[in-house]
C-alpha positions in Angstrom: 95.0 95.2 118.4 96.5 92.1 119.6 96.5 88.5 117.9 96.3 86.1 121.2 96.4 83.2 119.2 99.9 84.2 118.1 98.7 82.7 114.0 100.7 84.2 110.8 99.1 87.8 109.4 100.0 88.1 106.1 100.7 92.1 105.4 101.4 93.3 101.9 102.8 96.9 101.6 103.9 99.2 98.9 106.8 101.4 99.4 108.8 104.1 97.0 112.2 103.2 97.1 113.2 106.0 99.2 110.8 104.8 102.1 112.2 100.8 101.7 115.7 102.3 102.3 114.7 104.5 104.8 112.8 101.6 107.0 115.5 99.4 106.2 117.9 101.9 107.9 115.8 102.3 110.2 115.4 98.1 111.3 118.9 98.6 111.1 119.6 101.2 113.8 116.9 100.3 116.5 117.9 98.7 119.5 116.1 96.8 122.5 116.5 99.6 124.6 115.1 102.2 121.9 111.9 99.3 121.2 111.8 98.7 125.0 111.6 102.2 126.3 108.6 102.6 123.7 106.8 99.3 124.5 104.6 98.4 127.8 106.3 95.5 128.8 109.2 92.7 128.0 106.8 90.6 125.8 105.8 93.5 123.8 109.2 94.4 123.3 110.2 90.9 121.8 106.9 91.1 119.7 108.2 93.8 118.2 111.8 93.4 117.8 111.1 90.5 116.3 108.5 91.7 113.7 111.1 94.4 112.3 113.8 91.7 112.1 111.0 89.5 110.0 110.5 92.8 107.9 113.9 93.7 107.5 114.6 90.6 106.1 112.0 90.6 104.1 113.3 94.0 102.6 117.0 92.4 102.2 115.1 89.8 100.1 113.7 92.6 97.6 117.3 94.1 97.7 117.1 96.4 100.8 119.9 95.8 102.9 121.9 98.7 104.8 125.6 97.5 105.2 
């Protein structure tokens, strides 16, 4: 599902610790070409490049931060 007008959705989750680390890693490690190989087009890509970079630091802020 797609937001067109592009406003703020606020998305609470609950996580064991093991699965915060593990997507934290996880942020960590992807790349544009693993996001873009997986996504149909440029603008996708950035959508969602950017959304794990927003919840990768959001997990950094609760103490989840891979070196």
């Amino acid at each position: 599902m797609t937001n067109p007008d592009n406003s703020l959705v606020d998305v609470h989750l609950l996580l064991t610790r093991e699965q915060a680390w593990a997507v934290a890693e996880f942020c960590k490690r992807v790349g544009w070409a693993d996001i873009r190989q997986l996504s149909a087009d440029d603008a996708e890509a950035d959508g969602a490049q950017t959304g794990l970079m927003v919840l990768a630091n959001e997990l950094a802020r609760v103490g989840f931060k891979p070196r």
